[in-house]
N, C-alpha and C positions, 0 to 999 in steps of 0.2 A: 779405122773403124768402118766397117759396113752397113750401112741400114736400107732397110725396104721401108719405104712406105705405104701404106693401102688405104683406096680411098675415093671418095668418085670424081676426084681432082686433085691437080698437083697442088699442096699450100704456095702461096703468094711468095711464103719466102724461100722455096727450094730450093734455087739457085744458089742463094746466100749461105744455107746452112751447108752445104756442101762445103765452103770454105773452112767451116769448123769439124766437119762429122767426117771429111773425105770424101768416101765413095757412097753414093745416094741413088736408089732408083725409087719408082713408081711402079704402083703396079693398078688397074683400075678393074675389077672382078665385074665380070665374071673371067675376063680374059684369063690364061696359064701361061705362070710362069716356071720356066727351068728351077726345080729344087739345088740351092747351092749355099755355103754357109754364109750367115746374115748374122751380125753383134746383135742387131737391134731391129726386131719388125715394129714398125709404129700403124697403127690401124687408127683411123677420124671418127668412126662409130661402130660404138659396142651393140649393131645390128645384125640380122642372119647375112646379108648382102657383105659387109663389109667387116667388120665384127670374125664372124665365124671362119671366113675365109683366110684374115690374117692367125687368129689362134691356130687351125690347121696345119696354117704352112710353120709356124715355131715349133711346134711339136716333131714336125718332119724335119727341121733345120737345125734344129735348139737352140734356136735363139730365144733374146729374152724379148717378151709382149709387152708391150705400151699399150693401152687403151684412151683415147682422146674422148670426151664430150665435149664438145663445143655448141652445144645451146643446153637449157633446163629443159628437155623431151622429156626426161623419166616417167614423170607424173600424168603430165597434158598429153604426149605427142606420139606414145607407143601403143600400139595395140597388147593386149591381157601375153597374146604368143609374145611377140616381142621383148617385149616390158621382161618374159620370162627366160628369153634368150641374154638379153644385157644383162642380167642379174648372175646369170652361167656365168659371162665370160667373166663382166666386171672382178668377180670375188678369184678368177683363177688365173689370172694376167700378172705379170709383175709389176705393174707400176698402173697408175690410173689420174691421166691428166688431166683435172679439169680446168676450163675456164673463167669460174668465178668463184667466190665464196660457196654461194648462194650450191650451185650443182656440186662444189664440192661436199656441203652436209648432205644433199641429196645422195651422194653416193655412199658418204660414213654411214648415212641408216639404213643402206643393206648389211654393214658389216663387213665393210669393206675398208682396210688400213692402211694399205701404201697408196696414198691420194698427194698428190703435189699442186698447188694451185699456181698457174702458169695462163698468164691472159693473151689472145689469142689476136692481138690489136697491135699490129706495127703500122707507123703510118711514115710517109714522106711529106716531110714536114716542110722540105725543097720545093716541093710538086705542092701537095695540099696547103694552101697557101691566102692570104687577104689579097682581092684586087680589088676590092671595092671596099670605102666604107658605109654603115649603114643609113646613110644619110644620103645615099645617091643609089639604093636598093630601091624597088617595086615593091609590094604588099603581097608578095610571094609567098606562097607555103611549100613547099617541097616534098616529096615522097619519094624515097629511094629504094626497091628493092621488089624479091616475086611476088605475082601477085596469086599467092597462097592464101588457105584459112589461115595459117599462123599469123599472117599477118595484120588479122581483123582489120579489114579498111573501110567498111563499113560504117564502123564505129568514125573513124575520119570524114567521110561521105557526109554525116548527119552534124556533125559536128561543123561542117565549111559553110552547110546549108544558115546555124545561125550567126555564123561568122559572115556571108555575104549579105543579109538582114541587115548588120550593124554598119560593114563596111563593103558599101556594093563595088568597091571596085578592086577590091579583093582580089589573088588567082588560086587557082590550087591548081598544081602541075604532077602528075604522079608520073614515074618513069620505072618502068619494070613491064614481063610478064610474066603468064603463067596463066591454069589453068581458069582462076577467075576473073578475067577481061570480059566475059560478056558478062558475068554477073555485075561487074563495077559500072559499066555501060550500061545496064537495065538501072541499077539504083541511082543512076546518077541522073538519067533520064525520067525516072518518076518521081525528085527530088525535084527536079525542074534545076539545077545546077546552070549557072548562067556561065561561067567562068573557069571552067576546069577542063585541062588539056589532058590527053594519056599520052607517054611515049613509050613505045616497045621497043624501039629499034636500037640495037647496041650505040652505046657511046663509045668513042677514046676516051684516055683519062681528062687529057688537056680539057674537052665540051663539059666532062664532069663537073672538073674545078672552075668551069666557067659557071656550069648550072648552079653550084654553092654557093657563089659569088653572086649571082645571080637573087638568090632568094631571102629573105628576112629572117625565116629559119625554117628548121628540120624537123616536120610532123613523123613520129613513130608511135604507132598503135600494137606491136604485135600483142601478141599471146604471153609469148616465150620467145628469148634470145640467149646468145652466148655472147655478144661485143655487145650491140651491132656497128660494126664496120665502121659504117656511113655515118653515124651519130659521132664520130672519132674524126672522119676524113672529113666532113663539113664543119666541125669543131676549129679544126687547125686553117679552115680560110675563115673564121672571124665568124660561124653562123652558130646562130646557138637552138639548143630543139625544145620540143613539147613530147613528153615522151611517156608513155605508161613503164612503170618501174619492171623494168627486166635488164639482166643480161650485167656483165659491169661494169655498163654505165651507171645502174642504180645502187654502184656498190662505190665507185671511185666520184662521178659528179656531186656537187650539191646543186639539190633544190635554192634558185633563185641567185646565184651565183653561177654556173653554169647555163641554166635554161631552166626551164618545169615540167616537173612531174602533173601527169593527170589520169586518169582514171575512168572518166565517164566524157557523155556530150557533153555535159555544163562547163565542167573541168576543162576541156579541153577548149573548149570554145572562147571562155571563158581566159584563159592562158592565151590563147593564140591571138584574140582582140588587144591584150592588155600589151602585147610585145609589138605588132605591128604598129600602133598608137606611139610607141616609144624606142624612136630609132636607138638615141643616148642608151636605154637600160641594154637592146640588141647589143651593141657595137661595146658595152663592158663586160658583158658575160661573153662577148667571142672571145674576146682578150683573155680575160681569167680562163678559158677552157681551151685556148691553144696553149696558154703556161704551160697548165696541167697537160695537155696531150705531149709535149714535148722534152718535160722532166721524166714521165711514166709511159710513154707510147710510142718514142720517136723510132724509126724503120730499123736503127743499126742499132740499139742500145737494146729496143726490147727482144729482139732478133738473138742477140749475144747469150742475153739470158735465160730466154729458149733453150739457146742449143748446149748452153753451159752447164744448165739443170739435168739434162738427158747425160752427159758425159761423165759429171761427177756421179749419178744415179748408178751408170754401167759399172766405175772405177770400182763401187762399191759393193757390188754381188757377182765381180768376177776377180 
């Protein structure tokens, strides 16, 4: 089996799926690649950048198209061109993966019928791991990831302001970048933010799993997600999040067994006071949502199914 991948990065797991697919490359567009025959091109976004460029090359190869969404963009995240390019390719690709319930009905209501839902979350459950329990944590909040509009963090910003009010000794630690660092730095500075640290600078994983270990739990605010990631990989060392409902986590966790759902400042603030306050209630929802990440997410099981999904799909329309 040959496959191309296309994408603006190699998946996490390509190494591994080679083991089941065979022969695997990359390819990251704009760069060219030698036309040569391919079972399977898989494309990560049904966009003009990446999107289009793999449809192209199946046409000239004749291989069969996979199209990946790995977050809910459709609605939020595309511009009207956009929006009108994903809906091309989406309905004339052979196969269309999404990663959660949720973007897969977003995709059925173009009218689009070969959808397989296939979640996008393997974790190393080896690696991402408890070293601490929550009873020797710090009053820590965490934030993981770019610091993009998708990520509303603003909404986090206003929300830590009445969380340091209740408990001044409080942190909020946010670690990522991206284009809004100086916005997060001006709001956080006319917040009067007593306690909040940024980091940009790349981690290892190892600092990661120390930073998880590190914190009481896992604030997410986006917009729109497809996992996310990090709500999965701080899961499996024992932390549990606050999270506005996207992506599927808000398809597989539950509210107050896993962590909580919130929505607004109140909500959130509200959520994040009630959990630092209560190491006990932290330290049972870590437990219950590394179960769960380890029955439904561990590196080599959900990996398998991945690649098992794509193989029987090929078996079947050649």
């Amino acid at each position: 089996m040959r496959v191309l991948m296309v994408g603006r990065s190699k998946s996490i797991a390509f190494d591994e799926l080679q083991r089941y697919w065979g022969e695997v490359s990359f390819i990251k567009p704009p760069k060219l690649v030698k036309p040569r025959r391919y079972d399977l091109i898989i494309a990560q976004e049904p966009t003009p950048r990446i999107g289009v460029y793999a449809y192209m090359l199946s046409k000239i190869t004749g291989a069969k198209l996979v199209l990946e969404v790995h977050a809910d963009y459709l609605e939020l995240g595309l511009t009207p061109f956009q929006r009108k390019i994903a809906e091309y390719l989406l309905r004339r690709c052979n196969l269309v993966r999404a990663v959660s319930w949720k973007i897969a009905e977003d995709v059925k209501r173009l009218g689009v019928k070969n959808i397989i839902m296939i979640p996008s979350i393997y974790v190393r459950t080896d690696i991402f791991r408890p070293l601490k329990t929550h009873s020797s944590r710090k009053p820590l909040i965490l934030s993981v990831g770019r610091l993009v509009e998708q990520k509303n963090l603003p909404l986090l910003l206003y929300a830590f302001k009445k969380v340091e009010e209740e408990i001044p000794e409080a942190e909020l630690l946010i670690h990522g970048r991206g284009p809004q660092e100086k916005e997060i730095i001006h709001l956080a500075r006319k917040l009067e933010l007593k306690n909040l640290k940024l980091i940009t600078d790349w981690l290892s994983e190892e600092e990661l799993v120390h930073l998880y270990n590190d914190a009481a739990l896992l604030a997410i605010t986006s917009r729109y997600e497809g996992g996310p990631r990090v709500a999965f990989e701080a899961g499996a060392c024992h932390t549990p999040f606050v999270s506005t409902r996207v992506g599927i986590l808000a398809e597989v966790a539950q509210h107050g067994q896993h962590g909580f759902f919130a929505e607004n400042v109140k909500e959130f603030s509200e959520k994040i006071i009630a959990m630092i306050q209560d190491p006990e209630l932290r330290e049972r929802m870590g437990e219950n949502f590394r179960g769960l990440i380890i029955g439904e997410f561990e590196w080599n099981k959900a990996i398998r199914k991945y690649a098992k999904e794509y193989m029987e799909f090929l078996e079947k329309i050649t």
